[in-house]
N, C-alpha and C positions, 0 to 999 in steps of 0.2 A: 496287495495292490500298491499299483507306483503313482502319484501324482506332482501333477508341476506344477509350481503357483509364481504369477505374479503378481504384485502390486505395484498399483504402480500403472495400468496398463494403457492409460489415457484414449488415443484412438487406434489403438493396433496401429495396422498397414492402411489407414486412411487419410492419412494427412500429408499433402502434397508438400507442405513443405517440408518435409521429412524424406522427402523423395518415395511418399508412400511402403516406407521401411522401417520395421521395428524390429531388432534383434532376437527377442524372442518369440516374438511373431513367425518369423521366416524359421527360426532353430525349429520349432514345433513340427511345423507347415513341411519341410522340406523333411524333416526324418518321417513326417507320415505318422506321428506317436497316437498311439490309441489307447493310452493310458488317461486319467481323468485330469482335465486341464481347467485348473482355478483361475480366474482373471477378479482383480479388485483394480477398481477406477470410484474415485473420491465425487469427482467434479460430472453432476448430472447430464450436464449439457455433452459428456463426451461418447454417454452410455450407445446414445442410436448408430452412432459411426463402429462403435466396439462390436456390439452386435453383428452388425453386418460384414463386420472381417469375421466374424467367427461362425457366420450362420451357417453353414455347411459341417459344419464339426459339432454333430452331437455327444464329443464328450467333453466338452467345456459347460463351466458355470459362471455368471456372471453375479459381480458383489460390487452392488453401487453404496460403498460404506468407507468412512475415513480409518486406517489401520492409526491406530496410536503409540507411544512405546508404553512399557508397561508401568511408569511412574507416573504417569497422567493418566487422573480420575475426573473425566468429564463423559455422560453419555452424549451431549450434543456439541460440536464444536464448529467454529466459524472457519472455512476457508475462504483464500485470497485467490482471484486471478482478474487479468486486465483485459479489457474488451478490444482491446488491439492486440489479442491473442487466438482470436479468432481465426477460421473459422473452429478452430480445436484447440480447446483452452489446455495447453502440455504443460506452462508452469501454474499449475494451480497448486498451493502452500497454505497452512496453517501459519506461516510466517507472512505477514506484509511486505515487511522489508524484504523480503525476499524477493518477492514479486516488484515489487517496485525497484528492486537491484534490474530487474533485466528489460521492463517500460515505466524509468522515471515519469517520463510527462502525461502517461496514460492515468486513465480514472479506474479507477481497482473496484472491484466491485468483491461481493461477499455473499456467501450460501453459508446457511445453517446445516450439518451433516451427522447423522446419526455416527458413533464411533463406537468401534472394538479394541480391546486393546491385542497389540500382536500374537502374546504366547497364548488368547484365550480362543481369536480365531483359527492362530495354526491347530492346535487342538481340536478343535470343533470340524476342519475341514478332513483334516489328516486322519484324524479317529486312529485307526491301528496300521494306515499307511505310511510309507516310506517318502519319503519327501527327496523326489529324485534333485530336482532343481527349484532353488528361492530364490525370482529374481527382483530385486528392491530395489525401487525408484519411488520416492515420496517429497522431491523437491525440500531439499534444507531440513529434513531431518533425520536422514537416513542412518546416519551416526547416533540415535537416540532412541531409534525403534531395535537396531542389531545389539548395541552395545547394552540395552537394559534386559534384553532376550534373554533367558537360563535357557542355552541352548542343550542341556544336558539333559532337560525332558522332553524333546522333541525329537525326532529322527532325522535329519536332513543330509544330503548329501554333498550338496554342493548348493555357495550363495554367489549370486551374484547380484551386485552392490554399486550405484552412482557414487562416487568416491569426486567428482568433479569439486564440489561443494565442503569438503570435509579438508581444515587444515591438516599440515605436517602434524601438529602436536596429537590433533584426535585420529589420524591416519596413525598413529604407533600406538596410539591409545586401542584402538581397536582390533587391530593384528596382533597385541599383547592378550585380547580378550576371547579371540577366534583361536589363537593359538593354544592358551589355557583348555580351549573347549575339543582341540583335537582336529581342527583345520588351515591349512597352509596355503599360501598365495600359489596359484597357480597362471598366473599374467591376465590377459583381457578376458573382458564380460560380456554378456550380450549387446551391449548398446553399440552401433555399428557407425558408432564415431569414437570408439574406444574411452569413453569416458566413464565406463564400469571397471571392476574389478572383479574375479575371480576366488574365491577362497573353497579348500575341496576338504571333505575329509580322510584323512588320510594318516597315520602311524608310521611314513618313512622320516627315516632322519634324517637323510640328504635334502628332504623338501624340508623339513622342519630346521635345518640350518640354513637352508636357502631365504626361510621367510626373519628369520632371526636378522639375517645378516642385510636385506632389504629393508626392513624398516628397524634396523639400530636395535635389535632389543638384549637386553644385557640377560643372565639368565637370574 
């Protein structure tokens, strides 16, 4: 069995000001895939709008739970989002500052969220499946949930990754990490304002000098 997961998946294809478009929303929707389609969304408030882009596809599942990386031991943890984020709260973050980076003058409010940590859910969903596509959006920490990942017990095939947020120094920090693991930049991501990233896995050496030689890494 093949399945796709993201996290990350706030309102699907519901949010207007999105142009009611999520990348892997439409990826899914448009190939027609009838393979088993995982959706995790942190922030409750986004869960009824998620639903309803997905209610005609009975092969999705929906995970109203916050994904953690695997060095953080909390079962419950607090997220952020700002009520001038409404009506679909998309930056909702474990970081404040974060949230407050993109509505300084707004009043941030805060939910208590049961948490998993990353490699214990992919596990648990994936069981003896192939992990066609990962695609990762978790506002400010997406650098922290991939890079502490031992992607070496899990199957996956191809990630794709909010890199908007992740400086130069953890952008090499991480393609040094992907690449030790057997996967190569392959250019944009789902997010269809290109603000993802791509990583496949893959054993050619023209991609694996390709991603060396993109983000600087010495051997």
């Amino acid at each position: 069995m093949t399945i796709y997961v993201q996290i990350g998946a706030g309102a699907g294809d519901r949010d207007p000001r999105a142009n009611f478009r999520d990348g892997f929303t439409e990826f899914v929707k448009k190939k027609k895939i009838k393979d088993k389609i995982i959706l995790v969304e942190a922030n409750p408030l986004n869960i009824p709008k998620l639903k309803e882009c997905w209610k005609k596809y009975s092969n999705t599942k929906i995970f109203n739970i916050a994904i953690i990386p695997d060095n953080i031991k909390k079962k419950k943890i607090k997220l952020f989002y700002s009520k001038d984020d409404k009506p679909h709260f998309q930056v909702t973050s474990i970081s404040k500052k974060h949230v407050e980076k993109f509505y300084p003058p707004s009043s941030i409010k805060e939910v208590e969220i049961k948490t998993l940590k990353i490699s214990r859910f992919l596990k648990e969903v994936a069981a003896n499946s192939n992990i066609e596509y990962l695609a990762l959006d978790v506002e400010g920490i997406d650098f922290e949930i991939l890079f502490n990942l031992n992607l070496k017990n899990i199957n996956i095939k191809n990630i794709s990754i909010e890199t908007l947020h992740i400086n130069k120094l953890r952008k090499k920090k991480l393609a040094r990490h992907l690449l030790k693991n057997g996967f190569v930049y392959k250019g944009k991501g789902f997010d269809v304002n290109g603000y993802d990233t791509l990583f496949s896995k893959s054993n050619n050496f023209f991609s694996q000098i390709k991603t060396r030689i993109k983000y600087r890494l010495l051997y």
